[in-house]
C-alpha positions as MATLAB code, in Angstrom:
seq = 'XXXXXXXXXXXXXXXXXXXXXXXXXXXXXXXXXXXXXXXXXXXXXXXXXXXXXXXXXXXXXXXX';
ca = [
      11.553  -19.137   12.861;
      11.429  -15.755   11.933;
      11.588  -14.477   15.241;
      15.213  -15.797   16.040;
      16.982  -15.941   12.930;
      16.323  -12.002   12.044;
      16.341  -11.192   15.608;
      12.547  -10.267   16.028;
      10.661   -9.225   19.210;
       7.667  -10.031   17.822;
       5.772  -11.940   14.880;
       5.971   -9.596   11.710;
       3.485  -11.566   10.034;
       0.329  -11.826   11.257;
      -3.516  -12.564    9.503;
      -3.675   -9.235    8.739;
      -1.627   -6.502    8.515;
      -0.012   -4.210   11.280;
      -0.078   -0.619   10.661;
       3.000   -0.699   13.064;
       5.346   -2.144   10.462;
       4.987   -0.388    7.673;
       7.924    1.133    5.801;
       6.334    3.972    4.147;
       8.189    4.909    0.396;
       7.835    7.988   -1.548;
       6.196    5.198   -4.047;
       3.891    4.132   -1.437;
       2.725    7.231   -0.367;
       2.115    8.110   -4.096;
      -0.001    5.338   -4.061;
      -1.858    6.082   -1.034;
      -2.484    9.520   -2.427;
      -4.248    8.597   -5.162;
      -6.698    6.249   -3.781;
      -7.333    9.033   -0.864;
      -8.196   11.275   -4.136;
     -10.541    9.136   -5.153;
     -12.134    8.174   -2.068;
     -12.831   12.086   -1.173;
     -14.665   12.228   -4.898;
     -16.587    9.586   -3.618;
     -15.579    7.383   -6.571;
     -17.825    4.413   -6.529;
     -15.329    2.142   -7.559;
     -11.590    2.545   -7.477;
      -8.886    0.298   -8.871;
      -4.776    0.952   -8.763;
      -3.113    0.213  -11.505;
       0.749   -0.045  -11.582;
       2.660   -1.345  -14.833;
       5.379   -3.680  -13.698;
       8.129   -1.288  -13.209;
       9.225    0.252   -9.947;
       9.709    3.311  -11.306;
       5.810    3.835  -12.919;
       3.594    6.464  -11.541;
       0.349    4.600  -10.247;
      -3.355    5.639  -11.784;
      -6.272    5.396  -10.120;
      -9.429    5.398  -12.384;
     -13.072    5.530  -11.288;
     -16.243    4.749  -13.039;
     -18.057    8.370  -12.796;
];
């Protein structure tokens, strides 16, 4: 379905994701970022929050 009516080579949706199709966003990579900082402060548990607004600057928040 896809495939046709967008003009697809390929299935864009799969059972998990595809590194190859991602659109990276300055928001994203924000995002990214701050779970990377708390993975290399070996965090033992890590948890994104993002209000629902585009615009709001994700925390990250770990429990050491």
């Amino acid at each position: 379905m896809f495939l046709e009516f967008y003009g697809l080579k390929e299935q864009p949706f799969g059972v998990t994701p595809d590194p190859r199709f991602i659109c990276p966003s300055r928001t994203h990579s924000k995002a990214f970022n701050s779970l990377l900082r708390g993975l290399e402060a070996a965090c033992g548990f890590l948890a994104l929050i993002i209000p629902n607004r585009v615009w709001a600057k994700p925390h990250w928040y770990s429990n050491s």
